[in-house]
N, C-alpha and C positions, 0 to 999 in steps of 0.2 A: 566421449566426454570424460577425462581424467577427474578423479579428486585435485588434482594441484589446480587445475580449469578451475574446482570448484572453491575453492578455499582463495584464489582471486578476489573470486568473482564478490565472494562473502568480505573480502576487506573493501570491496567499492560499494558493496550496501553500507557497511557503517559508516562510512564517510558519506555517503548522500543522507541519510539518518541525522549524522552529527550535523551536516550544514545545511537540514532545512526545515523550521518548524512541525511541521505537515507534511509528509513521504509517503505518498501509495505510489505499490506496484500491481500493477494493473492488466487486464487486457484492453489493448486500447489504445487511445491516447484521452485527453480531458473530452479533447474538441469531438471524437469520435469514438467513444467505447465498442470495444466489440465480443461484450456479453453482456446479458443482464444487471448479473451480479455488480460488474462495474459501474458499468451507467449507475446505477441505483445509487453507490457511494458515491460516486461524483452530485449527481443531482443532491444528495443530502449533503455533501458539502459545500454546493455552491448554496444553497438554502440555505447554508447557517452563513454563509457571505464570510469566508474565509479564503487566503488563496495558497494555493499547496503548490508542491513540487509533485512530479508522474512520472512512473517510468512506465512503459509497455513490455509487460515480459514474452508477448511474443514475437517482437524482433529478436531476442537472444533467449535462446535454449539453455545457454548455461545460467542465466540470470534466472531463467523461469523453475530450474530446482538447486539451483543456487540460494534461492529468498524462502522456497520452502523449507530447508535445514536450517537456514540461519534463524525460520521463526520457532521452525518443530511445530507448526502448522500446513496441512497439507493443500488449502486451496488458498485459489488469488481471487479477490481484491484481500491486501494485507495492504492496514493503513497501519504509522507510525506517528505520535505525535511527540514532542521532546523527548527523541530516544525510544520512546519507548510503542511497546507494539501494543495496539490498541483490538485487533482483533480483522473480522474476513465481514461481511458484508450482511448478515445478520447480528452480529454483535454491534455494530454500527447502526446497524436500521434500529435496537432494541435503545440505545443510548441516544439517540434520536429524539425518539417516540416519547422517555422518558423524560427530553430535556438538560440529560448527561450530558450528553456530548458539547453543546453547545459552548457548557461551563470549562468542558478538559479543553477547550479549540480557544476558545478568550485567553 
């Protein structure tokens, strides 16, 4: 796996970023996570009844530390909401709980 692989892979995350309200990359998919961590985001954002875009970053290896440098965060689920990177699956669960999240996702 090149840097140039990697530096790719990092202009196809901003573009799925820029064209979709709500961007997790995941393990998984929506219909089937396959970690905790993800399921857990997923079920809190079908809870708040929003509908997202998903990548699974373990069909592609380069995506999966490809999204980790692009966030300068080291673990997945990374959600994104307008652009912007919102946090990994306890920042999520915390904004949640709080009632945040629901406010950044409307």
């Amino acid at each position: 796996m090149t840097q140039e692989l990697i530096n790719q892979k990092k202009e196809d995350i901003q573009k799925d970023i820029d064209s979709h309200k709500i961007m997790l990359y995941m393990k998984g998919n929506k219909d089937m996570p396959m970690c905790g961590f993800s399921n857990q985001v997923v079920h809190i954002l079908n809870q708040v009844g929003v509908e997202f875009e998903a990548k699974n970053v373990l069909e592609d290896e380069v995506l999966r530390q490809a999204i980790k440098e692009f966030s300068d965060w080291p673990t997945i689920p990374q959600l994104y909401v307008n652009g912007e990177f919102i946090g990994g699956c306890n920042i999520i669960t915390e904004l949640y709980q709080s009632g945040d999240l629901a406010d950044q996702l409307k």
